[in-house]
C-alpha positions as CSV (number, residue, x, y, z in Angstrom):
1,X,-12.5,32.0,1.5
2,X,-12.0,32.1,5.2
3,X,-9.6,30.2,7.2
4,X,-12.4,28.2,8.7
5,X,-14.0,27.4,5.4
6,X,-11.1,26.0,4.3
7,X,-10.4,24.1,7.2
8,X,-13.8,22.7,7.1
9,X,-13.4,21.3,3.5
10,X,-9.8,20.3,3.7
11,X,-11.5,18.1,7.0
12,X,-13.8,16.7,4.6
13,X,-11.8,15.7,2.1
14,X,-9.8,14.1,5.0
15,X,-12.9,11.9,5.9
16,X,-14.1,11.0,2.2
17,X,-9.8,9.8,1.8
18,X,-10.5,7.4,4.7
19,X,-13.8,6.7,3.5
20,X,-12.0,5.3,0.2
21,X,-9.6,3.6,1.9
22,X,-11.8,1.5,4.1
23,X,-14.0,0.8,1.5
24,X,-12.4,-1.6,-0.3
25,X,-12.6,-4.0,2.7
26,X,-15.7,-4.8,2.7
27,X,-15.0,-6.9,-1.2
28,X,-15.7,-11.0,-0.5
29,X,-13.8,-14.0,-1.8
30,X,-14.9,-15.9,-4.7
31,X,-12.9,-19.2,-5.3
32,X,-15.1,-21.3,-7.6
33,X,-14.1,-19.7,-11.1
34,X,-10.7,-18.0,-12.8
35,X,-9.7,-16.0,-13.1
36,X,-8.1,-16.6,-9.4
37,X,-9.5,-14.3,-6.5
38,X,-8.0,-11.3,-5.7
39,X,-8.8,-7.4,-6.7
40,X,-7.8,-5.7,-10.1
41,X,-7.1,-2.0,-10.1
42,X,-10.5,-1.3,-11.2
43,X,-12.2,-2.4,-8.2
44,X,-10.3,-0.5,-5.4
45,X,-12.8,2.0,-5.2
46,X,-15.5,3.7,-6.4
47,X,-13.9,6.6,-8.3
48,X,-13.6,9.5,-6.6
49,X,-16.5,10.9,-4.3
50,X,-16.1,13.9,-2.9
51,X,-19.3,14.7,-1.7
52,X,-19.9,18.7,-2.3
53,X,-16.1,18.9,-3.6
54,X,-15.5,18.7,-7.0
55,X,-13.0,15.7,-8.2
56,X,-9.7,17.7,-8.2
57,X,-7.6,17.1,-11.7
58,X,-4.6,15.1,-11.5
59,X,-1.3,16.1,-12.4
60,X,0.7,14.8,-15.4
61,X,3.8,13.1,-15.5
62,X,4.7,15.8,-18.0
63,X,4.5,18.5,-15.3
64,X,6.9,17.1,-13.3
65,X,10.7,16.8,-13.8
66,X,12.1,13.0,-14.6
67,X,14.1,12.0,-12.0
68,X,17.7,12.5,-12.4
69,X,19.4,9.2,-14.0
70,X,17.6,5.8,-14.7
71,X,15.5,5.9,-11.6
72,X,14.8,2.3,-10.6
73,X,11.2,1.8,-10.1
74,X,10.4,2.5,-13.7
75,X,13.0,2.3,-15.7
76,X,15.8,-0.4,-14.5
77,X,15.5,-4.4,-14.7
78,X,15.3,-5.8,-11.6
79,X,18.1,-8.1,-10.4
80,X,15.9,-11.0,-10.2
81,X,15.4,-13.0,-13.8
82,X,12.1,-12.4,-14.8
83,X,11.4,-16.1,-15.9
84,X,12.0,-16.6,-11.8
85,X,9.9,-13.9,-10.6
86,X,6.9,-15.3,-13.4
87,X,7.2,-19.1,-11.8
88,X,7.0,-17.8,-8.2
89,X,3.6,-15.9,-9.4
90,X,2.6,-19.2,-11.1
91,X,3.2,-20.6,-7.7
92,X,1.0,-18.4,-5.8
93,X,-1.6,-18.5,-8.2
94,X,-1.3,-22.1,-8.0
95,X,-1.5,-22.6,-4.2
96,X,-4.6,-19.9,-4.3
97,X,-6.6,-22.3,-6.1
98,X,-5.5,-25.4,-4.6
99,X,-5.6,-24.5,-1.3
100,X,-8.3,-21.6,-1.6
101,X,-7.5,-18.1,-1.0
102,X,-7.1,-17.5,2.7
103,X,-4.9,-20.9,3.7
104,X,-3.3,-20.5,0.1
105,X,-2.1,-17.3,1.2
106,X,-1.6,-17.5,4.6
107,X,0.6,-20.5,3.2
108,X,2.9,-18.2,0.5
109,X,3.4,-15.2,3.2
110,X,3.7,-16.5,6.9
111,X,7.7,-16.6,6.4
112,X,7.8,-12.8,4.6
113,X,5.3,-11.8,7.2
114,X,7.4,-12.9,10.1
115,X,10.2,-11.3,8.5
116,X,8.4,-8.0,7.9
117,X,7.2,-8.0,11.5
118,X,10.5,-8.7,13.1
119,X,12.8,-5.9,10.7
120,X,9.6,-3.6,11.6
121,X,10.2,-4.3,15.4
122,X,14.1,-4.1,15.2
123,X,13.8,-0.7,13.2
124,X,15.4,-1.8,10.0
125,X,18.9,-2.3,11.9
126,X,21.2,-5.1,12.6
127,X,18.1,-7.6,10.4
128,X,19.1,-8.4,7.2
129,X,15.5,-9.1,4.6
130,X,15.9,-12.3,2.7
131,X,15.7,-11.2,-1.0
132,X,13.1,-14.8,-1.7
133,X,10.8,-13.7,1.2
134,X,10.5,-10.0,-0.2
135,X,9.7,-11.6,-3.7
136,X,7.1,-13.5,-1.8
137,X,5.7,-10.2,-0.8
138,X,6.1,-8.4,-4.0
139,X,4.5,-11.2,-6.5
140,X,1.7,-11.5,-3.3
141,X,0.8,-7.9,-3.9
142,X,0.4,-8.5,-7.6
143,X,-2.5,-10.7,-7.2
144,X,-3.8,-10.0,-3.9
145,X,-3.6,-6.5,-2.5
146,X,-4.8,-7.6,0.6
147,X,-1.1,-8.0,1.4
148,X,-0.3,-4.6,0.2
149,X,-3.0,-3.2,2.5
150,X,-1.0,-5.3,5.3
151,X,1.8,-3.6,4.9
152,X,0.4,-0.4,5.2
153,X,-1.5,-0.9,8.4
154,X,1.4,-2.2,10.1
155,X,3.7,1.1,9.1
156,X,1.2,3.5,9.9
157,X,-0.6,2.3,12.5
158,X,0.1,3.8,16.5
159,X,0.9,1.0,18.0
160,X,3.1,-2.1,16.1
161,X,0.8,-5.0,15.3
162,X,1.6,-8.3,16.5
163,X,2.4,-11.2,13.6
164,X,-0.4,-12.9,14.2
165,X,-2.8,-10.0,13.5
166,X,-0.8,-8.9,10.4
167,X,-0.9,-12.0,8.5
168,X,-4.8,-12.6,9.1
169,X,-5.3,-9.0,8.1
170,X,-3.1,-10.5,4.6
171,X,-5.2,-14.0,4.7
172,X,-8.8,-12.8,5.7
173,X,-9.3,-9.5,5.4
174,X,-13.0,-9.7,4.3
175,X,-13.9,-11.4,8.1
176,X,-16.2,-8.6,9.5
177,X,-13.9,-8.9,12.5
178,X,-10.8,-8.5,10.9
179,X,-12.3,-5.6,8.5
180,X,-13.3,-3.6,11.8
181,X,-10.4,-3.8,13.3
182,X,-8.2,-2.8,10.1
183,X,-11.0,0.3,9.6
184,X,-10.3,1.6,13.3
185,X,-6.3,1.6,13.2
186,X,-6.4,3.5,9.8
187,X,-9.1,6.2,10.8
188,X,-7.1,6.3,14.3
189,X,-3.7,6.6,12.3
190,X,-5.4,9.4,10.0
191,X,-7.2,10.9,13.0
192,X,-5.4,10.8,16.0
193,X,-2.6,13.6,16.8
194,X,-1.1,10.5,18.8
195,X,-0.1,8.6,15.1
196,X,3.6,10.2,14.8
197,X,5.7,8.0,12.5
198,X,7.3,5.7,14.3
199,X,10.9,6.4,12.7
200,X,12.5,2.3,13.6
201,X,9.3,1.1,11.9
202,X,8.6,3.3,8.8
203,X,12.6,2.9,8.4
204,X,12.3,-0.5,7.8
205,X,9.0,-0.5,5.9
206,X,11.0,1.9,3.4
207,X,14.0,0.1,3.1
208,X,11.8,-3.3,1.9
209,X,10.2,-1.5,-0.1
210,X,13.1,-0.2,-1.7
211,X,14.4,-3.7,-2.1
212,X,11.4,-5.2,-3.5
213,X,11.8,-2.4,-6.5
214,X,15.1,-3.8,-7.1
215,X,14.7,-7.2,-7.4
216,X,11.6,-7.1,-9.3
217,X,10.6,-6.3,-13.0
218,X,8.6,-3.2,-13.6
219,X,5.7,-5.3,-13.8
220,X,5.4,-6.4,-10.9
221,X,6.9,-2.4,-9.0
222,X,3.3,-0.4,-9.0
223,X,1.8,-1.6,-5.6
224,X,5.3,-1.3,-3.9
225,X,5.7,2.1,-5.5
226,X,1.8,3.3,-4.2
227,X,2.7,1.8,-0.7
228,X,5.5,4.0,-0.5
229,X,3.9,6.9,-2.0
230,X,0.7,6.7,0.8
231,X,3.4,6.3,3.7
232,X,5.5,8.8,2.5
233,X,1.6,11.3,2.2
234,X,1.2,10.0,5.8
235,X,4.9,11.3,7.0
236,X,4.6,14.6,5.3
237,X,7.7,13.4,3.3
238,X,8.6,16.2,0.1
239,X,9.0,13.5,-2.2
240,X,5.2,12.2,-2.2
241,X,4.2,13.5,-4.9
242,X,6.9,12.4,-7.6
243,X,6.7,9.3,-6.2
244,X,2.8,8.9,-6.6
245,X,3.7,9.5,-10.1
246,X,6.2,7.1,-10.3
247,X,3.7,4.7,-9.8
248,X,0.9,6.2,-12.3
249,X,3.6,6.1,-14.8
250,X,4.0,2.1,-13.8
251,X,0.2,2.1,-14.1
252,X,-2.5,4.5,-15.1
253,X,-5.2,3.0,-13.1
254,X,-3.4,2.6,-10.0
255,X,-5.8,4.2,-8.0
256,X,-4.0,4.2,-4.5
257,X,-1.2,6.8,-6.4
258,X,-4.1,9.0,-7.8
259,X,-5.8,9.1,-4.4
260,X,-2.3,10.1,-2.9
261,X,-2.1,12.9,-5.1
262,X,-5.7,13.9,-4.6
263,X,-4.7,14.0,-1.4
264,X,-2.0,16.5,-1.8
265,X,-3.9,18.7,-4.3
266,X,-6.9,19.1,-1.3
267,X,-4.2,19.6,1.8
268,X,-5.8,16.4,3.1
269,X,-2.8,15.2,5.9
270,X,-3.1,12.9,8.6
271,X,-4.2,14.5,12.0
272,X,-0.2,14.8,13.4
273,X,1.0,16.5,10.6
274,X,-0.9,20.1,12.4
275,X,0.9,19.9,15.4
């Protein structure tokens, strides 16, 4: 196969990855029955499309080695009791249907938000995260990945997003508006040889995320595991892959991890990475 063929299909893959990722925003609320609104697993995206290109197999846990010791995000407790973590999901779940989705969430993450966006700014140094707001963000996550897709955008994006724009892309992502804008930042962090990590801001993002595995049960781990698995794919980091499967082990049908790894298995990296 020629150098040109298979630059031409790895730059396919590339587009049908961000095709994936963008398509999930287009989903619409529905407050009227229960269960409570918000996306299961199974609705993320249409499996696998890859056009011409075959659906590439997914590697096993049982081809990879465990990770040395009792590696948190799968196998610990977290530090938090679990009958806490459990009544703050009751309360989210609660506010969602009392106060409907977007001001119910808007509600349960403006604090964690602001948080994120000021550690984010400050590069993870000298700003402590409070342990209650990053709880707030996990248990979010669990019923809302809207949040988790938050996250993301505001790690890998060029430029930092402002705190107003990241909490409406948690609150209303489904606006047509706010939809757009979220498509254009991920195709231009995907796309653009301009999307370097920003080392102050994917340093903090990490080391969140990294608390939010520890003071969690395994539970509630998988979407901070995937979030750390896709911005570790988007910074070329070594360590993608095992923890992709970190989060598979967590849960089979997380389909942000097996997208990751497909990923991997095509060559499919952001634009930067071929400088």
């Amino acid at each position: 196969m020629s150098d040109t063929t298979q630059a031409d299909q790895k730059k396919q893959a590339a587009e049908i990855l961000t095709a994936a990722m963008l398509r999930d925003w287009d989903w619409e609320w529905c407050e009227e029955r229960e269960p409570l609104p918000g996306m299961d697993s199974t609705r993320w995206y249409a499996r696998y499309r890859y056009s011409n290109l075959q659906p590439l197999p997914l590697r096993s846990w049982q081809d990879l080695p465990e990770p040395e010791g009792d590696w948190r995000a799968w196998k610990s407790p977290g530090i938090m009791p679990v009958a806490w973590v459990e009544f703050q999901n009751e309360r989210y779940r609660r506010l969602r249907h009392d106060e409907g989705v977007v001001m119910g969430t808007w509600l349960w993450v403006r604090e964690a938000m602001e948080m994120w966006h000021r550690n984010q700014c400050a590069g993870g140094s000298h700003q402590p995260a409070d342990d209650q707001l990053l709880l707030r963000l996990a248990v979010g996550m669990r019923q809302n990945v809207a949040i988790r897709d938050a996250l993301i955008v505001s790690t890998v994006g060029i430029e930092p997003l402002d705190y107003a724009t990241l909490i409406r892309f948690a609150a209303e992502p489904s606006l047509p508006a706010h939809a757009s804008t979220m498509a254009e930042l991920l195709s231009e962090a995907f796309d653009s040889p301009r999307a370097v990590p920003h080392i102050g801001r994917f340093r903090a993002s990490a080391a969140m995320l990294n608390r939010m595995v520890d003071l969690v049960p395994p539970s509630y781990r998988v979407q901070i595991v995937a979030i750390l698995a896709y911005i570790l794919w988007w910074a070329d980091d070594p360590r993608t892959d095992i923890i992709a499967q970190i989060a598979l082990r967590l849960d089979p049908d997380c389909t942000l991890a097996s997208i990751v790894i497909d990923a991997l298995r095509s060559g499919a990296k952001p634009e930067w990475c071929s400088l």
